[in-house]
N, C-alpha and C positions, 0 to 999 in steps of 0.2 A: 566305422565311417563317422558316425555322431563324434565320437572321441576325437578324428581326425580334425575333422570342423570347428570343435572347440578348443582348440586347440591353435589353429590358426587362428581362431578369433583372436582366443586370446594375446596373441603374438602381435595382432595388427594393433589391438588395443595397446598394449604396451611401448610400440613404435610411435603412435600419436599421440603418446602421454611425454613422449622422449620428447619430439619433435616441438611440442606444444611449450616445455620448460624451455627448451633453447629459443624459441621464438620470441617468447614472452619477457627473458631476461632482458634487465635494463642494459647499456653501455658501461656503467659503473659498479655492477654487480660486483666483479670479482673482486676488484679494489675496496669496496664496502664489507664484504665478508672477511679479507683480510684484515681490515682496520677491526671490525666485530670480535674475533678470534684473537688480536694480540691483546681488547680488553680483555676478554676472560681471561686472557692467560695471566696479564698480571693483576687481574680481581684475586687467581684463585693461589698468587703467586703472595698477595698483600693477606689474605684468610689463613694462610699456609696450607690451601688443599693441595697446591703444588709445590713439589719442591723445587728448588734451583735447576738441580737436571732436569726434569719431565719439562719445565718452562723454557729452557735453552733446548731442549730437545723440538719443544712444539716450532719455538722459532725456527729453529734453523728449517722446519717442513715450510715454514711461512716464505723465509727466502727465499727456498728455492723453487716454490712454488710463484714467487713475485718473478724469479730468474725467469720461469717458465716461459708465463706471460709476457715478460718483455723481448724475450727471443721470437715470438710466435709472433708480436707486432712487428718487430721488425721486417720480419718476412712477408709479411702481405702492406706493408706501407702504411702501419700502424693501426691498422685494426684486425681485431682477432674473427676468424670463419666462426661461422657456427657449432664445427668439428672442434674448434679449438677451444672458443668456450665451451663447451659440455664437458670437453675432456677436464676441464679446471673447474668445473664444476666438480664433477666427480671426485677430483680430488680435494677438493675444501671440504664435500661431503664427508671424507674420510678421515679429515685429518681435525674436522670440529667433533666426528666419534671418540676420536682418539684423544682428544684434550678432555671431553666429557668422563673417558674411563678412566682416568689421570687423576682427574678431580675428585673423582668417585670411588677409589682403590684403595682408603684407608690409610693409604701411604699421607703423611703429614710432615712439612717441614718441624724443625726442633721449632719451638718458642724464642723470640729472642729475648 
């Protein structure tokens, strides 16, 4: 029973920890994360912690993550739900992991 109960706490807790990021985000978020992430990309692309591919690869997740958001505005008369920001949130979430372990991976362009 106690296990049951903490249990659901815990559930409710992590629902109004959801709730509370979506609420809280600005209108220009996701636009700012993107502009944030094509820096690193070519910060790590001018260091050569990235290579040519891993940096066209992150882009192309940034287009089509821009494609996203501009489909999702469309459809509601140019502004995104709340549903629809989190979902692109989550996905920035994943896709600035993924530039992180890119940059992080020992992998190094040549010198030029």
């Amino acid at each position: 029973m106690i296990t049951r109960v903490l249990m659901l706490a815990g559930a409710t807790l992590a629902a109004s920890l959801a709730l509370c990021s979506v609420a809280a985000a600005a209108p220009g978020e996701v636009q700012q994360r993107l502009n944030n992430q094509q820096q690193r990309i070519d910060r790590g692309v001018a260091n050569g912690r990235l290579t040519h591919g891993e940096a066209a690869r992150d882009e192309s997740h940034d287009a089509r993550m821009e494609a996203a958001k501009q489909r999702d505005r469309m459809e509601h008369g140019g502004h995104l739900t709340a549903a629809e920001h989190a979902r692109l949130n989550d996905r920035e979430n994943n896709n600035s992991q993924r530039i992180y372990d890119k940059k992080h991976n020992d992998v190094t362009a040549p010198p030029r």
